[in-house]
DRENDO-1510 file (C-alpha; in Angstrom, 1 decimal, always signed):
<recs>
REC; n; res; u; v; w
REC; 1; UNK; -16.8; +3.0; +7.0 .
REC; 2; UNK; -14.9; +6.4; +6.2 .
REC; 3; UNK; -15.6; +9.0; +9.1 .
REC; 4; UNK; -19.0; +10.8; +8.2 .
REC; 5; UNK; -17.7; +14.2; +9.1 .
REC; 6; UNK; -15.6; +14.5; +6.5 .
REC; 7; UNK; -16.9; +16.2; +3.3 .
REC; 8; UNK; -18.2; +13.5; +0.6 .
REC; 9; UNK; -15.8; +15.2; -2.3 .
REC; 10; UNK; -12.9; +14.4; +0.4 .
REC; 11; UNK; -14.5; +10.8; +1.4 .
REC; 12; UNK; -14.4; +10.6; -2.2 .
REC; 13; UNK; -10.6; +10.8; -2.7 .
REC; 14; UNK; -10.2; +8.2; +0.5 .
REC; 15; UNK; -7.2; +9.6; +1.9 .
REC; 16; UNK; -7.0; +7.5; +4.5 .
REC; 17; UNK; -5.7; +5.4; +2.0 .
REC; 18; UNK; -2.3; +7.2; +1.2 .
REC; 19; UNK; -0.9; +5.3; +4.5 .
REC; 20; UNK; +0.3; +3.2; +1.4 .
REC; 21; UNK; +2.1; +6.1; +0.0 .
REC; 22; UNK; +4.3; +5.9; +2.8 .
REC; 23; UNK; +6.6; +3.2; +1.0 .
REC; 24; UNK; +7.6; +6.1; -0.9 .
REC; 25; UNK; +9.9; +6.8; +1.9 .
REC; 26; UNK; +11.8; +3.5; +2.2 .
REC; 27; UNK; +14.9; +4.5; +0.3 .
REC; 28; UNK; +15.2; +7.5; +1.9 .
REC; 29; UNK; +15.0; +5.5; +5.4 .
REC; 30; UNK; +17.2; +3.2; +4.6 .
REC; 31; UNK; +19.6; +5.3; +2.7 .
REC; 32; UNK; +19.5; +8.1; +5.7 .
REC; 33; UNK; +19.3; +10.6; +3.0 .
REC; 34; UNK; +16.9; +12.9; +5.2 .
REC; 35; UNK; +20.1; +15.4; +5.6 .
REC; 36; UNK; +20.1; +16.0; +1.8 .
REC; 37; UNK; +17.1; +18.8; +1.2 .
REC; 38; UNK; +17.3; +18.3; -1.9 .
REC; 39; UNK; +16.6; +14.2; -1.9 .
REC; 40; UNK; +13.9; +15.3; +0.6 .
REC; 41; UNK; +11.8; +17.3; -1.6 .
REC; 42; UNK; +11.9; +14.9; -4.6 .
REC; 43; UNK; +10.6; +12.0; -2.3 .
REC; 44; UNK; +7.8; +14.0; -0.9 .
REC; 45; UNK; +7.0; +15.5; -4.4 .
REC; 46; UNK; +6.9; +11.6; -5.5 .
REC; 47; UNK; +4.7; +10.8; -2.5 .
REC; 48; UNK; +2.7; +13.9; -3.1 .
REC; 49; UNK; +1.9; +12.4; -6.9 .
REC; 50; UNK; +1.4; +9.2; -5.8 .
REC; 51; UNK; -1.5; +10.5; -3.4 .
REC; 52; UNK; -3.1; +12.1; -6.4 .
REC; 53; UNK; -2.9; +9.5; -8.8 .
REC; 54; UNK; -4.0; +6.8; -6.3 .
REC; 55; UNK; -7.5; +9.0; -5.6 .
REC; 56; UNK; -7.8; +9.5; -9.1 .
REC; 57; UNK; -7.6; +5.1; -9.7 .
REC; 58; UNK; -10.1; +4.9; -6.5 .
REC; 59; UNK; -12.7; +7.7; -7.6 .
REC; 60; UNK; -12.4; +6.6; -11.6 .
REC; 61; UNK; -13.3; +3.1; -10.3 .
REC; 62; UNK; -16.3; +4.1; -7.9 .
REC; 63; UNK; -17.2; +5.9; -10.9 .
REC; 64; UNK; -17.1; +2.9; -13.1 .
REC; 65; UNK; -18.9; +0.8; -10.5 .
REC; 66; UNK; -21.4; +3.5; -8.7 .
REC; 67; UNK; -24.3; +1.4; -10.2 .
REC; 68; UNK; -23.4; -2.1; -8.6 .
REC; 69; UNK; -22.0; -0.7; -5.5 .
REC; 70; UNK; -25.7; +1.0; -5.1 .
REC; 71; UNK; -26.7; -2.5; -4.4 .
REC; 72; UNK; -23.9; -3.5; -1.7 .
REC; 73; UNK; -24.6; -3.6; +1.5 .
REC; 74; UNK; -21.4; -1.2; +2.7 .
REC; 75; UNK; -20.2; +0.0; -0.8 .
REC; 76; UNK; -23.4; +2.2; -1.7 .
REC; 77; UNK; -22.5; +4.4; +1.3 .
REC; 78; UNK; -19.3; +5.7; -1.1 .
REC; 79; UNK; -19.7; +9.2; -2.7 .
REC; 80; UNK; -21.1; +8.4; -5.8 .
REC; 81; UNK; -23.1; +5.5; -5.0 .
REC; 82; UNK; -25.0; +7.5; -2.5 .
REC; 83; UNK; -25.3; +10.3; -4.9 .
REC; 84; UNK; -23.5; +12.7; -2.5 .
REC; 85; UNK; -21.2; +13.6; -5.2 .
REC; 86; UNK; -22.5; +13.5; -8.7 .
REC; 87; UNK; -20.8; +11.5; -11.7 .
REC; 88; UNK; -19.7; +14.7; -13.4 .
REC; 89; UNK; -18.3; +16.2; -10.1 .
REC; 90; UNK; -16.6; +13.0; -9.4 .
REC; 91; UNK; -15.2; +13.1; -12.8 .
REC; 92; UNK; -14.1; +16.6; -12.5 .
REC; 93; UNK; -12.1; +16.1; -9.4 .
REC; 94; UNK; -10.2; +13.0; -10.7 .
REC; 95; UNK; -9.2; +15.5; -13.6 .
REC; 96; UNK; -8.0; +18.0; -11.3 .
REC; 97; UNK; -6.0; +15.6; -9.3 .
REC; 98; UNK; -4.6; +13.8; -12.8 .
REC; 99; UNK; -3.3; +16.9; -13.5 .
REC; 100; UNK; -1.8; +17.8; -9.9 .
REC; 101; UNK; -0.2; +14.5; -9.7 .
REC; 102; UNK; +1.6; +15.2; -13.1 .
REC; 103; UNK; +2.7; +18.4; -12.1 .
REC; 104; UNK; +3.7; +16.9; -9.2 .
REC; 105; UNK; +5.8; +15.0; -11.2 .
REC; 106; UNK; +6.7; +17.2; -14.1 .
REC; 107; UNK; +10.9; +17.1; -15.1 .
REC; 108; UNK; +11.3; +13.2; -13.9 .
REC; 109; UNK; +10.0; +11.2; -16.5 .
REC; 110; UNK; +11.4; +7.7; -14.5 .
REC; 111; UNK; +8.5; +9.4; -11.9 .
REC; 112; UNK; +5.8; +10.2; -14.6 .
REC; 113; UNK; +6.0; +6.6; -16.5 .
REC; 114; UNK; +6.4; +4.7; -12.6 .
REC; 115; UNK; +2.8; +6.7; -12.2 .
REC; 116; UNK; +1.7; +5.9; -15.9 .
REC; 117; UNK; +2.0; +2.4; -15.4 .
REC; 118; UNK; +0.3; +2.3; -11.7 .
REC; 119; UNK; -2.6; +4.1; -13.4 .
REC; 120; UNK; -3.0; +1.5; -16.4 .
REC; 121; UNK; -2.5; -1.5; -14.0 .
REC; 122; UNK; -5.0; +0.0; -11.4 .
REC; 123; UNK; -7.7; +0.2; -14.0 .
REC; 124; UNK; -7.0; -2.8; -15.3 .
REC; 125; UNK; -6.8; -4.0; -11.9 .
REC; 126; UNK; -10.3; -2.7; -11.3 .
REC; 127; UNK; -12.1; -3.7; -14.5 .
REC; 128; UNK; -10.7; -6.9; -15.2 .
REC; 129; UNK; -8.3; -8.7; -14.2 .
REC; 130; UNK; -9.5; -8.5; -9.9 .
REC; 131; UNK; -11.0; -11.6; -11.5 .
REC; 132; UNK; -8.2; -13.5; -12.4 .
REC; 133; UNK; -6.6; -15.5; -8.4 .
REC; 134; UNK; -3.3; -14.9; -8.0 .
REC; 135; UNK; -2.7; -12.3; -10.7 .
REC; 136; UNK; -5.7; -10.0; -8.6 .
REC; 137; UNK; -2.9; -9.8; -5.7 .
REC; 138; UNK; +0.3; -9.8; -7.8 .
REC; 139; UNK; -0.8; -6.0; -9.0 .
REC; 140; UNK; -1.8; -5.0; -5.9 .
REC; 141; UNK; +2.2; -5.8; -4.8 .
REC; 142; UNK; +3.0; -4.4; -7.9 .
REC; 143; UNK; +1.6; -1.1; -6.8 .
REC; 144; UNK; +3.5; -1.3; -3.7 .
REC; 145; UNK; +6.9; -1.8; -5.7 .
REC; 146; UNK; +6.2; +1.1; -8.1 .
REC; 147; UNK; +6.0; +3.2; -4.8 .
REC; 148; UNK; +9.4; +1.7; -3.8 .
REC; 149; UNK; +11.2; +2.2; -7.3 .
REC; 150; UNK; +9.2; +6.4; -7.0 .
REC; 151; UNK; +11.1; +6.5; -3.8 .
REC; 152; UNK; +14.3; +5.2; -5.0 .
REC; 153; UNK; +15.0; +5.0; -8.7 .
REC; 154; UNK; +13.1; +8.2; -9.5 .
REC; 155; UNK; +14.8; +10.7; -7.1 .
REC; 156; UNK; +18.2; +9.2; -7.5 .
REC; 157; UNK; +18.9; +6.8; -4.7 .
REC; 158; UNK; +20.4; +3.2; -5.2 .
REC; 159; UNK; +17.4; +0.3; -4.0 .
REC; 160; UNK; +19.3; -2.5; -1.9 .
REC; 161; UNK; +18.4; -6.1; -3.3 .
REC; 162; UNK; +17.1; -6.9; -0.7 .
REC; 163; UNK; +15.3; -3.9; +0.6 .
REC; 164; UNK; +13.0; -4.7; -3.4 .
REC; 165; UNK; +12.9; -8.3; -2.1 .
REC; 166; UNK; +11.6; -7.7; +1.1 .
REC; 167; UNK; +9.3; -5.3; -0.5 .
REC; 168; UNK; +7.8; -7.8; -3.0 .
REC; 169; UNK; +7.3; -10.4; -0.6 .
REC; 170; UNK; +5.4; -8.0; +2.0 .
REC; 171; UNK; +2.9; -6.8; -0.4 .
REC; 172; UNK; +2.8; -10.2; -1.6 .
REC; 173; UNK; +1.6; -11.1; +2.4 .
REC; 174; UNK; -0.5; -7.8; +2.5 .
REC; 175; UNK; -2.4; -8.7; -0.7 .
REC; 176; UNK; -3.1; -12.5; +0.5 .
REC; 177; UNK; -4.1; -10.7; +3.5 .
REC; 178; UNK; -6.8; -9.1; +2.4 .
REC; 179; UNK; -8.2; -11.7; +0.5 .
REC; 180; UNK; -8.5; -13.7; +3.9 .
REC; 181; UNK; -10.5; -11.0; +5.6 .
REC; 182; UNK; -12.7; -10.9; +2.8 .
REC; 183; UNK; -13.1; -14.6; +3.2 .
REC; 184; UNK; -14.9; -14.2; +6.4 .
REC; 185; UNK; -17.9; -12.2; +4.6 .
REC; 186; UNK; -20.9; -13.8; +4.2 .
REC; 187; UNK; -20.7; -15.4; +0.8 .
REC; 188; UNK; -23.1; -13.3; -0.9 .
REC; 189; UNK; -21.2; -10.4; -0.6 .
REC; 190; UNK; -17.5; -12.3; -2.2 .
REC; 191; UNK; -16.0; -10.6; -5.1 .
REC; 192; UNK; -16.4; -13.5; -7.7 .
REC; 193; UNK; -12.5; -14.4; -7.7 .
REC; 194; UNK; -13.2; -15.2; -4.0 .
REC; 195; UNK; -14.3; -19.0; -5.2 .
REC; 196; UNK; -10.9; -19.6; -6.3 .
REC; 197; UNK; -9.4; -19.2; -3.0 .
REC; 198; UNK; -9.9; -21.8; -1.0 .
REC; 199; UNK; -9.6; -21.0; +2.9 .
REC; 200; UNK; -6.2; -23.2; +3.4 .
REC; 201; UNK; -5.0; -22.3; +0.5 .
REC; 202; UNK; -4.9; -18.5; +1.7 .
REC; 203; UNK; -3.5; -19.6; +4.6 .
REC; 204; UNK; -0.4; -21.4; +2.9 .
REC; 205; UNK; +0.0; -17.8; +1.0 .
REC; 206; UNK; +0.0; -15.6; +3.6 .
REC; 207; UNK; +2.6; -18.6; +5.4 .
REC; 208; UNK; +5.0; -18.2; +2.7 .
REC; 209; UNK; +4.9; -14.7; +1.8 .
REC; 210; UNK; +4.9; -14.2; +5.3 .
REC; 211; UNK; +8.1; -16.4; +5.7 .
REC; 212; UNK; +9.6; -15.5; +2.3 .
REC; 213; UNK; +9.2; -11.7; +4.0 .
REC; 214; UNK; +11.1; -12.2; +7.4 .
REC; 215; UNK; +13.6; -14.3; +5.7 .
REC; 216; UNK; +14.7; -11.9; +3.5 .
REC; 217; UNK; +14.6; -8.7; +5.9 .
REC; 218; UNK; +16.2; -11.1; +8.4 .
REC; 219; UNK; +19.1; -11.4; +5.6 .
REC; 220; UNK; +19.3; -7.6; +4.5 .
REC; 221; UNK; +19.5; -6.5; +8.7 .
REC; 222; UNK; +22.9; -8.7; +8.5 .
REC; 223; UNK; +23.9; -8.3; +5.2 .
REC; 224; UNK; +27.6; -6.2; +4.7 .
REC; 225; UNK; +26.2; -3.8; +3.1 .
REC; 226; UNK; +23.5; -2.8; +6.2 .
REC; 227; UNK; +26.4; -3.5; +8.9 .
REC; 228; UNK; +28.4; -0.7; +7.1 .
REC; 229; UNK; +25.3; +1.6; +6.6 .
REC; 230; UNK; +23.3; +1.2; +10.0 .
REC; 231; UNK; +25.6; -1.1; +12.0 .
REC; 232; UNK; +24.0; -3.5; +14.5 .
REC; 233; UNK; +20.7; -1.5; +14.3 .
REC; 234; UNK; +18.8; -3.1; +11.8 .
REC; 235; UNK; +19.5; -6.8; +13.8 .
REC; 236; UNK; +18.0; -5.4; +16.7 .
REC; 237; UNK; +14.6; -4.5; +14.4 .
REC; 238; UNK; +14.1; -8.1; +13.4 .
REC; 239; UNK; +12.2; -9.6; +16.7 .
REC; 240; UNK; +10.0; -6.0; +16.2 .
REC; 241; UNK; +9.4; -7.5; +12.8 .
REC; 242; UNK; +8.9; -10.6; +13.3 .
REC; 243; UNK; +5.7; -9.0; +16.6 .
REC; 244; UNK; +4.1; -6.8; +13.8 .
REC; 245; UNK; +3.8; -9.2; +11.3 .
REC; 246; UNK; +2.1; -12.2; +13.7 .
REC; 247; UNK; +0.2; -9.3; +15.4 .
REC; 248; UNK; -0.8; -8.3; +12.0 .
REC; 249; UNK; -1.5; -12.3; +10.7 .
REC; 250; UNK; -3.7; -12.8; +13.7 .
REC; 251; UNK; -5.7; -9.6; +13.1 .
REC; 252; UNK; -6.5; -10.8; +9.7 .
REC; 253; UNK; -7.5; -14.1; +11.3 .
REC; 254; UNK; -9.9; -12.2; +13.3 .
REC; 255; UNK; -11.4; -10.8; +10.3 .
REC; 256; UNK; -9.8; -7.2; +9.6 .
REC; 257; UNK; -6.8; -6.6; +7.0 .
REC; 258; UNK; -9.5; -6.2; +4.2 .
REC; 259; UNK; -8.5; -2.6; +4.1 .
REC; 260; UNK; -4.6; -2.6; +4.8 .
REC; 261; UNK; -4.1; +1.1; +5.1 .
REC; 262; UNK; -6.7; +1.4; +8.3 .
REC; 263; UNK; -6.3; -1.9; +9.9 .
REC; 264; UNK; -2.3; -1.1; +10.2 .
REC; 265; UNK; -3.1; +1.9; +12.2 .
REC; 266; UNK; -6.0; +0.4; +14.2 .
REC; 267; UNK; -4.1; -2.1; +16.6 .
REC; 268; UNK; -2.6; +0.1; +18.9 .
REC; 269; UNK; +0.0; -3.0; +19.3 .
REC; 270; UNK; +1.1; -2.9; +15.4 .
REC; 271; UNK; +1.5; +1.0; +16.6 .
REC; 272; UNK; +3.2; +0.3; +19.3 .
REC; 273; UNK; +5.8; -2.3; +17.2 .
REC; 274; UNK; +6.0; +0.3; +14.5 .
REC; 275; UNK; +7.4; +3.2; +17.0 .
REC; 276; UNK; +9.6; +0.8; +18.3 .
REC; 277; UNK; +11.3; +0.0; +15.3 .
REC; 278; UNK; +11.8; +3.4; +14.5 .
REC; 279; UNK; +13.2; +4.0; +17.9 .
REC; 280; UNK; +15.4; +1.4; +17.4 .
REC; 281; UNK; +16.3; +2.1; +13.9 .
REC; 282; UNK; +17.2; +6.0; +14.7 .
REC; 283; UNK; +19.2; +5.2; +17.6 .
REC; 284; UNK; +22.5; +6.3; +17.7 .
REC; 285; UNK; +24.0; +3.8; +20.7 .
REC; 286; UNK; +23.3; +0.8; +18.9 .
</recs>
């Protein structure tokens, strides 16, 4: 449930949500291109756009939905299916943050048509094809990997192979993921392509993405080209991989992971595997 103190237009825009954003900043992690300001600034102008454009998907859909999610027992606490923010407000502050997200974006066009097609997928996503197994999960990744390509391609930095791989194959795992939590609801409240995902079989996609994920990470933290660029660094973040992701698998298995971006951040052991990785990663005597 989003924290009641914030401000329903704010709620509205669920910013708690751009936690996905972050994979904006991949290539410039990996690619330690944090000394260039220059780099800097175009990421966090990408990630900046991407934060607008993804409130604009989410409101447009509550929007589209306000009437059905009026009826559900947790969705009709959102903005507009309360009525805390009208329809035409709701509308008017997607507009706004359409046009903020473009500006955002303005003089990279690889940016603007990364964002063009998130938009179009996410609505199509939303409407439609969230209906359709299997394809429901492969645009959620996708939406992950356009973040990666804003945070690479679009502000000029190289994407390893495997860095794209390993990002497929995670939002791969984090989409399956939150189909499984959702499988724990009580049936009456399943989003109709629920009934084509069995319980096993969910658990034999979140195996192999899961698998397919650590694998290829695994590979990329002993590859040449991440030996020359972080030396032994990397090898050392594999066992804090291989904790978050189990950590994260069993969480799911407990019933959270329906919504990625604050189930991440609300086991304090995920936490705890995340700043160890970066402490790892940033260290300078490994």
């Amino acid at each position: 449930m989003p924290p009641l103190s914030l401000p329903a237009p704010i709620r509205l825009m669920r910013p708690h949500q751009w936690v996905k954003n972050v994979f904006v900043f991949a290539g410039l992690v990996f690619s330690q291109s944090w000394d260039d300001g220059a780099t800097v600034q175009r990421v966090l102008m990408a990630f900046a756009a991407f934060c607008c454009v993804s409130s604009v998907v989410y409101i447009v859909n509550d929007w589209h939905d306000r009437a059905t999610d009026a009826l559900h027992p947790v969705k009709r606490r959102r903005p507009l299916a309360s009525g805390a923010v009208s329809p035409a407000l709701g509308l008017l502050i997607a507009g706004l943050l359409l046009v903020g997200g473009v500006a955002l974006a303005a003089g990279n066009p690889v940016l603007i048509v990364l964002l063009a097609i998130y938009v179009v997928l996410n609505l199509a996503y939303s409407w439609r094809l969230k209906q359709v197994p299997v394809v429901d999960v492969s645009i959620i990744a996708a939406g992950f990997m356009l973040r990666l390509l804003a945070g690479t391609v679009a502000v000029g930095i190289p994407p390893s192979r495997w860095l794209l791989l390993t990002g497929i194959f995670i939002a791969l795992f984090l989409g399956f993921s939150k189909r499984k939590a959702e499988s724990f609801h009580d049936e009456s409240s399943h989003r109709a392509v629920m009934a084509h995902y069995p319980p096993a079989l969910l658990d034999t996609f979140m195996a192999v993405t899961m698998t397919a994920t650590l694998t290829t990470y695994s590979l990329y933290a002993t590859s040449p080209e991440a030996q020359m660029q972080h030396g032994e660094r990397l090898l050392y973040t594999v066992p804090v991989v291989i904790f978050g992701m189990l950590r994260y698998a069993y969480q799911v298995h407990r019933g959270r992971g329906e919504d990625v971006a604050r189930d991440l951040i609300r086991d304090p052991w995920i936490l705890l595997a995340g700043a160890g990785w970066a402490t790892i990663f940033l260290s300078r005597w490994l």
